[in-house]
C-alpha positions as CSV (number, residue, x, y, z in Angstrom):
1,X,0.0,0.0,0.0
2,X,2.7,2.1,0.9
3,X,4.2,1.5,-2.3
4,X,1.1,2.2,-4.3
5,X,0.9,5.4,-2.4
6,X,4.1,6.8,-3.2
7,X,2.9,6.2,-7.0
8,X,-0.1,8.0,-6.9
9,X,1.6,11.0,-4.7
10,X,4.5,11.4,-7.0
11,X,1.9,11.6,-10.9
12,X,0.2,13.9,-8.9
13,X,2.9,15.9,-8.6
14,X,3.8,15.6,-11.9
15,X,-0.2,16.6,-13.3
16,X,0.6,19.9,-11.2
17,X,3.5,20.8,-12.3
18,X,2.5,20.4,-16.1
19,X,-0.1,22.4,-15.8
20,X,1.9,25.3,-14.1
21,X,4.1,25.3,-16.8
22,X,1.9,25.2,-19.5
23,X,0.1,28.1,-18.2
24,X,3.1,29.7,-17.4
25,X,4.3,29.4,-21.0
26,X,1.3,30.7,-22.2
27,X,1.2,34.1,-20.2
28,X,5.3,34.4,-21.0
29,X,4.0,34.0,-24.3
30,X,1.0,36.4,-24.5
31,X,3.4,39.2,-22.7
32,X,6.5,38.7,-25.0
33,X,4.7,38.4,-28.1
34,X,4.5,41.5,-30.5
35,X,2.2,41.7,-33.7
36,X,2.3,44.3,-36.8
37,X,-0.1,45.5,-39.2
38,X,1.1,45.4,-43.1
39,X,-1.1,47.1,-45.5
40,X,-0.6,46.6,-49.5
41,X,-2.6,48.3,-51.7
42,X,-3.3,46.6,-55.5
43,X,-3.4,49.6,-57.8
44,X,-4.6,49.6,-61.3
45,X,-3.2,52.6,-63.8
46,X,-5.7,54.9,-65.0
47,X,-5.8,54.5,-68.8
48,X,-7.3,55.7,-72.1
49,X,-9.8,53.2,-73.6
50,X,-12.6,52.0,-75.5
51,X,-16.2,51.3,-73.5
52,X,-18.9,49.8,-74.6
53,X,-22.3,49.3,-73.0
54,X,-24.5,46.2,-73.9
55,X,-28.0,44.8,-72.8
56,X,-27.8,41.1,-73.4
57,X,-30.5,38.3,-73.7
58,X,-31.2,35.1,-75.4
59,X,-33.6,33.3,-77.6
60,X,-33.9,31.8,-80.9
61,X,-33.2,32.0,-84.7
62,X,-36.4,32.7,-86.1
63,X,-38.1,30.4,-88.8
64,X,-39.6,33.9,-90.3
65,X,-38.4,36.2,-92.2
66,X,-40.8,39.3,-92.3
67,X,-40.5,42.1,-90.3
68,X,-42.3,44.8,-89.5
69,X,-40.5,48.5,-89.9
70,X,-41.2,51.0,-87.5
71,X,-40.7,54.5,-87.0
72,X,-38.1,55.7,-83.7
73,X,-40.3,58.3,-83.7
74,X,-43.7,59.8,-84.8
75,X,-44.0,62.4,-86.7
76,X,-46.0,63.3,-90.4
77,X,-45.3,61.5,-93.6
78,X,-43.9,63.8,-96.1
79,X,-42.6,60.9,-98.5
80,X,-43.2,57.4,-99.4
81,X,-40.4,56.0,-101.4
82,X,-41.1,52.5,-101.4
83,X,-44.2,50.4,-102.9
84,X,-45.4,47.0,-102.6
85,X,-43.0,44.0,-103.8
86,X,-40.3,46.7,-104.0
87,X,-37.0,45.1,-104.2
88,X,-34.7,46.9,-102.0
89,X,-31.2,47.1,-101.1
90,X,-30.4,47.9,-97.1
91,X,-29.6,51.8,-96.1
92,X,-32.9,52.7,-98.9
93,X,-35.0,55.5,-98.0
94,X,-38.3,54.0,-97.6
95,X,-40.3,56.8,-95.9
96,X,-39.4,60.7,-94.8
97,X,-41.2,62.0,-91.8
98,X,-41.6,65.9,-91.4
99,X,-37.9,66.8,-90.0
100,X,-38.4,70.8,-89.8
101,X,-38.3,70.6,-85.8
102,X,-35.2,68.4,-85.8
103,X,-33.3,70.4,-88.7
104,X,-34.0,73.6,-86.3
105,X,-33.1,71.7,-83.0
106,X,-29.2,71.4,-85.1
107,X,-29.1,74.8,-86.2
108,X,-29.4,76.3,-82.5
109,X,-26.8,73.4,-81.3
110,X,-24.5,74.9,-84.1
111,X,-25.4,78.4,-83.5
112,X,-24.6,77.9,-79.5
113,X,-21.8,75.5,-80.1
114,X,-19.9,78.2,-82.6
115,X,-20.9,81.4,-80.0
116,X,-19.1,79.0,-77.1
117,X,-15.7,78.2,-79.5
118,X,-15.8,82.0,-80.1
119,X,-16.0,83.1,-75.9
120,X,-13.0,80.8,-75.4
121,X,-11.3,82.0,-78.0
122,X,-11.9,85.8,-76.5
123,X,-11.1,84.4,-73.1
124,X,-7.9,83.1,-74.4
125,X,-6.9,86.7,-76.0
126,X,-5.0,88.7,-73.4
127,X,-6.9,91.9,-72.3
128,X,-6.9,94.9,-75.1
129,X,-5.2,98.3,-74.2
130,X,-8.8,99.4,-74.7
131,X,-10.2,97.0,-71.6
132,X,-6.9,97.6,-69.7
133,X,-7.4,101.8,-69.8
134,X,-10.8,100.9,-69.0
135,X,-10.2,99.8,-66.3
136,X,-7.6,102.1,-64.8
137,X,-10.0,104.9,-65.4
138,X,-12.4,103.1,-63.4
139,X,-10.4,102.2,-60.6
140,X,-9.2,106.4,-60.7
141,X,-12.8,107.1,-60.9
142,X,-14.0,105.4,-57.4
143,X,-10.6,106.5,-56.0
144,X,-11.8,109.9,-57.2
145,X,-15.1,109.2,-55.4
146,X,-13.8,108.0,-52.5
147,X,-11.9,111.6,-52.2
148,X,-15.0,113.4,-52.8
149,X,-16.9,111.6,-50.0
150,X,-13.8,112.1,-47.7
151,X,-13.8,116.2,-48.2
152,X,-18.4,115.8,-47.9
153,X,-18.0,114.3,-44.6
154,X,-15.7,116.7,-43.7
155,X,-17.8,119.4,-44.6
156,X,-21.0,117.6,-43.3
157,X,-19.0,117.3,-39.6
158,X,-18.7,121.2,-39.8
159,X,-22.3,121.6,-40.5
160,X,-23.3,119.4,-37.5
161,X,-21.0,121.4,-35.4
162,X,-22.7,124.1,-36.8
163,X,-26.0,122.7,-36.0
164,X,-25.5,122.0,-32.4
165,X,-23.8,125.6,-31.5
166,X,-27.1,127.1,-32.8
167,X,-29.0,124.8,-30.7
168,X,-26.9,126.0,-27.8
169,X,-28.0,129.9,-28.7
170,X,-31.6,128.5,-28.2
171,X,-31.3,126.4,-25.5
172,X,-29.8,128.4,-22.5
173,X,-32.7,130.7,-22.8
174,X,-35.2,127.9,-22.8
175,X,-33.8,125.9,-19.8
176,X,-34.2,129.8,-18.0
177,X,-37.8,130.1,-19.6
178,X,-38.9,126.5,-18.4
179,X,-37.3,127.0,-14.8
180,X,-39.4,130.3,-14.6
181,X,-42.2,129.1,-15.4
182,X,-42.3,126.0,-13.2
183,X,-40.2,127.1,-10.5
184,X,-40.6,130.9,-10.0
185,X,-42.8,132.6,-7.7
186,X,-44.6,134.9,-9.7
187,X,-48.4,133.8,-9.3
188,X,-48.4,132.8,-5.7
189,X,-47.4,134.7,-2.4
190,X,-44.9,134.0,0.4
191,X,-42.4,132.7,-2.6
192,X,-45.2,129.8,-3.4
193,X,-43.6,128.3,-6.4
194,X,-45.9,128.2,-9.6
195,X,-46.4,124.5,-9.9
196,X,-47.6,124.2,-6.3
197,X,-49.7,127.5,-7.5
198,X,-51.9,125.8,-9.9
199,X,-52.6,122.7,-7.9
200,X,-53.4,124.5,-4.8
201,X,-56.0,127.1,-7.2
202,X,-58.2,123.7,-9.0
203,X,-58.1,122.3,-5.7
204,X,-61.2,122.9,-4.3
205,X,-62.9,122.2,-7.8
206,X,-60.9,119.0,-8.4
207,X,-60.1,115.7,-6.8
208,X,-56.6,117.4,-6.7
209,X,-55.4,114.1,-7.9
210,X,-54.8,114.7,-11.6
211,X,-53.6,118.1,-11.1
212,X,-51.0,116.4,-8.8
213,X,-49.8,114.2,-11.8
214,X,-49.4,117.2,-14.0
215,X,-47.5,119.1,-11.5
216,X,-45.3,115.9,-10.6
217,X,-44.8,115.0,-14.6
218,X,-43.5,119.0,-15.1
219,X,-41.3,118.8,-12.4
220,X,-39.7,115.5,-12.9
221,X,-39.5,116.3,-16.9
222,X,-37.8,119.5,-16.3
223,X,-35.3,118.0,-13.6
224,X,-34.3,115.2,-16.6
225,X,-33.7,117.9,-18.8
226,X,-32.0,120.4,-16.5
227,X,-29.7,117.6,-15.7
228,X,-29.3,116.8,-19.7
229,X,-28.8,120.6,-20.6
230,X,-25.8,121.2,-17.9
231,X,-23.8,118.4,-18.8
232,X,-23.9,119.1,-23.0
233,X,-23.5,122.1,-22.5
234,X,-20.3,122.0,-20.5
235,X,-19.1,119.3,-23.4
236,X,-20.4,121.6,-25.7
237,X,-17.9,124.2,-24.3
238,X,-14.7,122.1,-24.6
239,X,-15.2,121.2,-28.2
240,X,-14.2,123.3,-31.1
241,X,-15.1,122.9,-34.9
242,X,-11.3,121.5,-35.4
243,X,-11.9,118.6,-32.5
244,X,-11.6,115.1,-33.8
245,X,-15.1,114.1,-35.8
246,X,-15.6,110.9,-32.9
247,X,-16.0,114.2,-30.5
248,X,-18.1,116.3,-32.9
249,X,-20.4,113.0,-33.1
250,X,-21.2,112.3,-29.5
251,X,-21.6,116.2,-29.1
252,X,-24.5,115.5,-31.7
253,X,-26.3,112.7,-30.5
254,X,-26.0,114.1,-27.3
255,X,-27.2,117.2,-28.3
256,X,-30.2,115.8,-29.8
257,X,-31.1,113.9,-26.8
258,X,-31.1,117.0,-24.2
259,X,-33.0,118.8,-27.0
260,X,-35.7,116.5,-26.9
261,X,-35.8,116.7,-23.4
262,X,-36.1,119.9,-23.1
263,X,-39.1,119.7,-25.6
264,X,-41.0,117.3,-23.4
265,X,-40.7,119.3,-20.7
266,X,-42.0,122.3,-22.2
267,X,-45.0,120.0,-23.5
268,X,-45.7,119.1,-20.1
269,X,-45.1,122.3,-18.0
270,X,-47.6,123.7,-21.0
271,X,-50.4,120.6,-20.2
272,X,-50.2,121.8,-16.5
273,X,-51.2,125.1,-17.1
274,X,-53.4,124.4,-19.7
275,X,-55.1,122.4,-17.3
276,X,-55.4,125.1,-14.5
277,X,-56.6,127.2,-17.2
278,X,-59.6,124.6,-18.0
279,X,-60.9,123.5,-14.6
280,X,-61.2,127.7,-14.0
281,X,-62.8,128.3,-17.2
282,X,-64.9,125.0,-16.3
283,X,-66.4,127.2,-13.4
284,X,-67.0,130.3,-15.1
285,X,-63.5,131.8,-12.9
286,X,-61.0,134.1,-13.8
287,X,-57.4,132.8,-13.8
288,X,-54.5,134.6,-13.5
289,X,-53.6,136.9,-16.7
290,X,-49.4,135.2,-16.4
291,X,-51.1,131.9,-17.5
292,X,-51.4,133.2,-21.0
293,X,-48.1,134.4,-21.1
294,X,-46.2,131.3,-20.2
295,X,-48.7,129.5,-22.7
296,X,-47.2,131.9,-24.9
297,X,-43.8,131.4,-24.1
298,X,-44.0,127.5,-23.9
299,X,-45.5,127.3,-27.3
300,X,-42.4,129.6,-28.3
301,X,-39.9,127.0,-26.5
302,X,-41.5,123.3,-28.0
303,X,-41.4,125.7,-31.6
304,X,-38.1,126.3,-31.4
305,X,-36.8,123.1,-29.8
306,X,-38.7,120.7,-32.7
307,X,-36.5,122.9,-35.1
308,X,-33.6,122.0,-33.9
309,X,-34.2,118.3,-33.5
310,X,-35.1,118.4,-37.1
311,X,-31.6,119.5,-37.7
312,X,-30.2,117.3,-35.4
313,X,-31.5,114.2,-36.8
314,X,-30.7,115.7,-40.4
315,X,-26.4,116.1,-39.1
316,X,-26.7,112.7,-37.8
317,X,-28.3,111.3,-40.7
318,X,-25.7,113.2,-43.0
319,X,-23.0,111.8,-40.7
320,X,-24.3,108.2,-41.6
321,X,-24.7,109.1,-45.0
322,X,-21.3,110.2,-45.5
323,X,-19.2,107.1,-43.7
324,X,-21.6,104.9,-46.1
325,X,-20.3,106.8,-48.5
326,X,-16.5,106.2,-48.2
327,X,-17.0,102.3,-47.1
328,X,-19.0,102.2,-51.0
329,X,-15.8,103.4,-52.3
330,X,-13.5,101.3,-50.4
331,X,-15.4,98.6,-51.3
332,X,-15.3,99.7,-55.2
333,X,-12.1,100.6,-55.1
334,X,-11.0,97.0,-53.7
335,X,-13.4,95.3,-56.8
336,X,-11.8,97.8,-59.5
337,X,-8.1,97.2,-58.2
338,X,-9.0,92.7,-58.1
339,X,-10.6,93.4,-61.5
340,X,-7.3,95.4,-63.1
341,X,-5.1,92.6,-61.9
342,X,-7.2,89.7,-63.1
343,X,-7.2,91.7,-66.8
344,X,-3.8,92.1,-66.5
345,X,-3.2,88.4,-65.6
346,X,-5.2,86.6,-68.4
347,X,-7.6,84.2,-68.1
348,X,-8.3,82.1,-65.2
349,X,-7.1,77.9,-65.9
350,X,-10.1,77.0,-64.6
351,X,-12.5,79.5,-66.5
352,X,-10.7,77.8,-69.5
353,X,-11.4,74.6,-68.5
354,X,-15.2,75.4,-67.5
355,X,-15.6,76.9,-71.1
356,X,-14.0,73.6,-72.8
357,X,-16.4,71.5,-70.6
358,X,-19.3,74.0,-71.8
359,X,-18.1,72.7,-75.6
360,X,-17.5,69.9,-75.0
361,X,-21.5,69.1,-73.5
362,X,-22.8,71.6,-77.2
363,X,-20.7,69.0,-79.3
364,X,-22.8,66.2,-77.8
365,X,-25.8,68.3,-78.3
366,X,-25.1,68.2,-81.8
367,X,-24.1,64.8,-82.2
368,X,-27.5,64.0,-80.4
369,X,-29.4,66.4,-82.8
370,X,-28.4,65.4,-85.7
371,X,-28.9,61.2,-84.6
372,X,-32.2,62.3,-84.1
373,X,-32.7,63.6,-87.5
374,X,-31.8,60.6,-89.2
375,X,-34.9,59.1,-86.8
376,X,-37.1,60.8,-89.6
377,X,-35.6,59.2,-92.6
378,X,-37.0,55.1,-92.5
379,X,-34.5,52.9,-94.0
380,X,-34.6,49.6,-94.7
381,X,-32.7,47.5,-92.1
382,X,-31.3,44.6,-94.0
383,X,-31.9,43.7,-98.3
384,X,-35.4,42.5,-98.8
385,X,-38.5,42.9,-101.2
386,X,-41.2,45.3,-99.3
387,X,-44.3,43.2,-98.4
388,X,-46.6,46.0,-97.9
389,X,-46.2,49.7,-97.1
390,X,-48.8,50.9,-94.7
391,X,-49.0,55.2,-94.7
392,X,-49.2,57.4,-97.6
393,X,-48.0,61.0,-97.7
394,X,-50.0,63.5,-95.1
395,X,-50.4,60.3,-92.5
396,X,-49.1,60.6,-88.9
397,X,-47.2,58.0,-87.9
398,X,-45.5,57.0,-84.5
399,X,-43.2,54.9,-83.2
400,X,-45.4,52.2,-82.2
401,X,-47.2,51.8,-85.8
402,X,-45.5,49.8,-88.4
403,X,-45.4,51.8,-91.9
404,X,-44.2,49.0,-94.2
405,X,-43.9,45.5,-93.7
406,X,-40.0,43.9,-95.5
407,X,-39.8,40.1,-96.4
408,X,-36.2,39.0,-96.7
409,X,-33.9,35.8,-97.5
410,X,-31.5,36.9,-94.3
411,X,-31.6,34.7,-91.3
412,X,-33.2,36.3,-88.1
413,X,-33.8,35.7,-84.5
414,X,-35.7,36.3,-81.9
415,X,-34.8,37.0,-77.9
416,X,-36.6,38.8,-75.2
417,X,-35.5,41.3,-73.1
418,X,-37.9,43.0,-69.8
419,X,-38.6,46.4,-69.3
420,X,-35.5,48.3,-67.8
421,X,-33.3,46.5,-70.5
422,X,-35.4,47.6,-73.2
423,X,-35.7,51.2,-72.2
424,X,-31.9,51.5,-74.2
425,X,-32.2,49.4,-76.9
426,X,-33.2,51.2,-80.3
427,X,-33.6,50.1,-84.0
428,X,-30.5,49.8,-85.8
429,X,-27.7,49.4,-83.0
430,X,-25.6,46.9,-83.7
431,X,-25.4,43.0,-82.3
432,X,-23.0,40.7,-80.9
433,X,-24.8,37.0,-80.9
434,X,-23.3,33.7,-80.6
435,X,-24.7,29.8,-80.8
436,X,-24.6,26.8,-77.8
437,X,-25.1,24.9,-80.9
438,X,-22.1,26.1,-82.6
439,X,-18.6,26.4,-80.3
440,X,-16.3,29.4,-81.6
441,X,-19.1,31.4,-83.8
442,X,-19.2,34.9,-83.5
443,X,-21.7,37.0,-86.3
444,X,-22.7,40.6,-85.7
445,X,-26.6,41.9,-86.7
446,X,-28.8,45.0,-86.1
447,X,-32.0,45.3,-84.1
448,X,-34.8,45.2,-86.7
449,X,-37.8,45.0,-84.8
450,X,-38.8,45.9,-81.3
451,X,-42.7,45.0,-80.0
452,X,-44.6,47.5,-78.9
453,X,-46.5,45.6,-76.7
454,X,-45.4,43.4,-73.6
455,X,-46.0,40.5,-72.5
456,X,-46.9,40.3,-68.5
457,X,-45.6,36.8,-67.0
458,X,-45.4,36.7,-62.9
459,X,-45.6,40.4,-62.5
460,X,-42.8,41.0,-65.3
461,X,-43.0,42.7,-68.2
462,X,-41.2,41.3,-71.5
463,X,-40.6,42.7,-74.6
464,X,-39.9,40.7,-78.3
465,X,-36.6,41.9,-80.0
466,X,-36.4,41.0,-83.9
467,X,-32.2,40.9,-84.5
468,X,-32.0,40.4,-88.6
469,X,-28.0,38.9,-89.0
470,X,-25.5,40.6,-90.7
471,X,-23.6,37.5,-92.6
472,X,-25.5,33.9,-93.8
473,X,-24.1,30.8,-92.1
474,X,-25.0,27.3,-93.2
475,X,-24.0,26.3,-89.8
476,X,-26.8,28.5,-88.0
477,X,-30.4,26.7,-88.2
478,X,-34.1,27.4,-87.4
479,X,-35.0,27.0,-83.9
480,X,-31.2,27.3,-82.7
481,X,-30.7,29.0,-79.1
482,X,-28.9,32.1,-78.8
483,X,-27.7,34.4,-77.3
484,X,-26.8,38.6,-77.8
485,X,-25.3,41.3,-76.7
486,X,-27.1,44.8,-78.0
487,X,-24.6,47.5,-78.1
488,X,-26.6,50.5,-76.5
489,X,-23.6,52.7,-76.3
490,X,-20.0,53.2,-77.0
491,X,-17.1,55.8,-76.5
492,X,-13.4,55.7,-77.6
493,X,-10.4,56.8,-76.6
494,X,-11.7,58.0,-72.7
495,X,-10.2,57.7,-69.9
496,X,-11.3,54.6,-67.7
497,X,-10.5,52.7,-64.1
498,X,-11.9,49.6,-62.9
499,X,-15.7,49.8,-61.5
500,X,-14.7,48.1,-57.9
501,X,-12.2,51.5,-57.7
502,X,-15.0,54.1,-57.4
503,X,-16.6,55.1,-54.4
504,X,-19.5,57.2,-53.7
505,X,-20.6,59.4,-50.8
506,X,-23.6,62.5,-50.2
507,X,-24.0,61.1,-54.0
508,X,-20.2,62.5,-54.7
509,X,-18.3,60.0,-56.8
510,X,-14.4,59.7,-55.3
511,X,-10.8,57.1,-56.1
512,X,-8.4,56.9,-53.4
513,X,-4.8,57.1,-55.3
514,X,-1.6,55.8,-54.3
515,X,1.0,58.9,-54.4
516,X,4.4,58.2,-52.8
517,X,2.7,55.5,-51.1
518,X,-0.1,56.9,-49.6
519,X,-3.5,57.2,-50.4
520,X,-5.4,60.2,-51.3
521,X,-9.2,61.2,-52.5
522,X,-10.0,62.2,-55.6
523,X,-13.4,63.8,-56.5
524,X,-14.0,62.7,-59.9
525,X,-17.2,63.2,-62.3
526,X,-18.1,59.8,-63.6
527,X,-19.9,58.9,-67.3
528,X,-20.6,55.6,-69.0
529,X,-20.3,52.2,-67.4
530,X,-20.1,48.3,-68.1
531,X,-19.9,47.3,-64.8
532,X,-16.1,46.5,-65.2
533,X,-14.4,49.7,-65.9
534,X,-16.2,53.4,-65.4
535,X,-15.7,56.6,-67.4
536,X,-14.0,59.6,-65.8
537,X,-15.0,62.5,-67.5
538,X,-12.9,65.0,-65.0
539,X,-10.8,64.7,-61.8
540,X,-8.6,62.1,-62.5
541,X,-5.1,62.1,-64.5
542,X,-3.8,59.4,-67.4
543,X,-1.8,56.9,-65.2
544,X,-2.9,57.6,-62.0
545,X,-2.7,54.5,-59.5
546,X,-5.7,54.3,-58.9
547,X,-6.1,52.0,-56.1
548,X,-8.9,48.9,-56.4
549,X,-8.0,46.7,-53.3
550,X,-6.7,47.5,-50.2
551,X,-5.3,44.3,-48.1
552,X,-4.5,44.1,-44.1
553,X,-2.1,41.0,-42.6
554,X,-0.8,40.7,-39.1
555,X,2.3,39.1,-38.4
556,X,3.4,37.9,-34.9
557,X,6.9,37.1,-33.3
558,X,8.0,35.9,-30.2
559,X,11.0,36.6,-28.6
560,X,14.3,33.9,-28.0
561,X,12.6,34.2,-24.3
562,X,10.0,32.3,-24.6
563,X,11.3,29.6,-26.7
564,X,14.1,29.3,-24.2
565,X,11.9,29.2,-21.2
566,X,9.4,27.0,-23.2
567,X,12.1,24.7,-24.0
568,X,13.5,24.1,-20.3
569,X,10.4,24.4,-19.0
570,X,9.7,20.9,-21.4
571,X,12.8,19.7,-20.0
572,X,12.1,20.2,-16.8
573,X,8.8,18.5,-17.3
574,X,10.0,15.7,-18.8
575,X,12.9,15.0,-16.3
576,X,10.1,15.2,-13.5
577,X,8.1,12.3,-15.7
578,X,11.2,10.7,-15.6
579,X,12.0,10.4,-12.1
580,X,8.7,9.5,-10.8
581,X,7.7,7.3,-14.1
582,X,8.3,3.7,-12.8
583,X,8.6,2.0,-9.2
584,X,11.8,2.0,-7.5
């Protein structure tokens, strides 16, 4: 037992000190351990190409060979060129729709595409002598002006100075005239003043209350303006005509203010005594003859003291007027002087380049026009014999009516395409089909035929596409499947980068470029796409890297450490095993 006991202690032992190493190596691991973040970036050049944009689908070859020609658009019959049994040839003329609208359509798309070669040409042309004297004189004319408002509001601060020292001839006597009136003693006895003389007279035929408030308004009116006349008129003192115009402008508005004061408290020393004068006369009593006169004189004093706030507020609006004045001109002068540099400087890059873009978008305009014209010329689409020719000249006919029917010895088939796909597919773009039937065949045809009416299956909406083949193979059979690519557009020579490069945000298209090895955005404005390589129409350079993927690895290293402790911590293990592995 004691044997078996020893056995047991000692793997025990062992277990435990296994698993404090292996957890021990772990952590020295984990702390000793460093990892590192390498980022490549797979960049594709930005390069001048060709791009074409298709609208595939399959179907069959046809076992027919009549097709019904339709208009692209509508429009009235002018000529019928073809008749029945008609053999002809394809490219023939075989009716002319009423084309005034379109041939007037390219003449304004010439018209505006000649006036914009013509402003870039002018904005190319450095500045005349004419344009450049021009606009020196125009930049000496608002200095001019500016000079002129200067010496105005020079004169205009004299004339308010002007304006205030006649208020002040006014005013000294008026502030006297108002004190007398309220405050002197000339109505009452034992030095009563006059104020106190009409409320105590109305008393005994009034509430008293009232004549109070008058007598309390006229006092406290005349205090606020007493108060308002001494201090201007010191500050009027210590200011000349030659003090600095800041100076001359508070002396103004300050002016004005104990002006107006002085008017409100003639106005209410005169509703006082007006008011003694009624509540007598109420009563069939005589008042006191002095009433009249400081009636008199009051009137006088709010008379004189609206004409000068008249001229007041006219200095302080001339003031205003003036400084307006010279920040106008500063503000011309600043445009004339950027305008004289810019003439002298030529023509902004980018208002060349906004003028190229401007021709560039009139040359499409054109190109467009004129495609559309040839809409009003019906051609034959392949070499036939004409079946029947449906409109006669005066007819209206649209793009949904057939107006000849063409019977033809040229093989033909038939695919279907929904909706959205058929919204770009027109009559007479070119075809790119090819056979399950037959490995390695290639032929090219035109669309000849496109319904006009779909067909709803499961909520979707189909369409029947007629493609008539350009070349005869014995190979190709009835019934065959199929399948084609309808070129809806094409551009050459533009400058493209793969699709899974662009990036949009705020519906702003952008490339992230790879310069000195490090990314940057580029705002570009995108055009045609065929889901593998996009158009950039501006924004991007020929042989930029443009960058399409962008990968992340992390590598992790140890340090000598922890293998070395690993190691002898394995050794140590093992030696333990060792010891305690058998009986002794």
């Amino acid at each position: 037992m004691n044997f078996v006991s020893k056995i047991l202690k000692r793997k025990v032992l062992s277990g435990f000190i296994i698993i404090v190493v292996l957890v021990a190596g772990y952590f020295i691991y984990k702390n000793f351990s460093s990892s590192s973040v390498t980022t490549k970036y797979i960049t594709s050049a930005a390069a001048k190409g060709n791009l074409t944009v298709s609208v595939s689908g399959t179907g069959q070859v046809s076992a027919s060979s009549q097709v019904d020609i339709k208009p692209k658009t509508s429009g009235d019959v002018v000529r019928v060129a073809a008749t029945n049994g008609q053999t002809v040839k394809k490219g023939d003329i075989l009716v002319q729709l009423d084309s005034s609208d379109a041939q007037k359509t390219i003449r304004d798309a010439e018209v505006s595409l000649e006036s914009a070669k013509l402003s870039l040409e002018k904005l190319k042309q450095p500045a005349s002598e004419l344009s450049l004297i021009q606009a020196e004189n125009s930049l000496v004319q608002v200095q001019e002006t500016k000079q002129t408002a200067i010496d105005n509001l020079e004169k205009i601060y004299e004339d308010a100075f002007n304006t205030a020292a006649n208020a002040f001839l006014d005013l000294p006597t008026i502030i006297t005239g108002l004190q007398d009136t309220l405050l002197g003693s000339t109505l009452g006895n034992n030095g009563q003043w006059n104020k106190d003389y009409y409320v105590d007279a109305i008393k005994s035929y009034d509430d008293n209350i009232l004549a109070k408030k008058y007598s309390d308004d006229a006092y406290e009116a005349y205090q606020k303006a007493r108060a308002a006349y001494d201090k201007s008129f010191d500050d009027y003192k210590s200011v000349s005509r030659s003090s600095d115009t800041s100076v001359i402008e508070v002396l103004i508005n300050e002016t004005y203010e104990t002006t107006r004061s002085i008017a409100e408290a003639a106005k209410s020393e005169n509703n006082l005594i007006q008011f003694y004068e009624d509540k007598l006369t109420e009563r069939n009593l005589k008042y006191n003859s002095l009433a009249d006169t400081y009636i008199s004189s009051l009137n006088t004093y709010i008379g004189k003291t609206n004409t000068h706030l008249l001229n007041l507020l006219s200095a302080k609006s001339g003031i205003q007027t003036g400084k307006d004045d010279i920040t106008n001109a500063d503000r011309s002068i600043a445009e004339k002087t950027t305008s004289l540099a810019e003439l002298k400087a030529g023509a902004d890059p980018l208002d060349i380049k906004a003028q190229e873009l401007s021709i560039q978008q009139k040359e499409n305009a054109l190109l467009d026009a004129r495609e559309k014209l040839s809409d009003y010329y019906i051609r034959a689409p392949f070499d036939g014999v004409i079946a029947s020719v449906d409109v006669k000249v005066g007819d209206s006919a649209s793009s949904g009516t057939a107006v000849a029917t063409i019977v033809t010895k040229q093989q033909m088939a038939e695919i279907t395409l929904n909706e959205v796909d058929l919204a770009n597919v027109k009559i007479g773009q070119k075809v790119t089909i090819t056979f399950d039937a037959v490995t390695g065949l290639t032929i090219t045809g035109t669309v000849a035929e496109i319904d006009s009416i779909g067909t709803v299956s499961q909520g979707v909406v189909s369409y029947g596409v007629t493609i008539a083949f350009d070349v005869q193979d014995d190979r190709i059979k009835s019934g065959m499947s199929m399948s084609a690519d309808i070129i809806t557009e094409s551009k050459i020579d533009v400058l493209l980068v793969p699709a899974t490069a662009v990036k949009t945000a705020n519906e702003t298209s952008y490339v992230q470029v790879l310069v000195n090895g490090t990314p940057q955005q580029k705002v570009i404005t995108t055009g045609l796409s065929d889901d593998k390589n996009i158009e950039v129409m501006s924004g991007l350079n020929e042989g930029d890297a443009v960058i399409t993927q962008t990968l992340s690895s992390t590598t992790t290293s140890s340090t000598s450490t922890n293998s070395n402790s690993s190691n002898d911590a394995m050794r140590s293990m093992m030696q333990l095993n060792g010891a305690g592995g058998g009986p002794r």
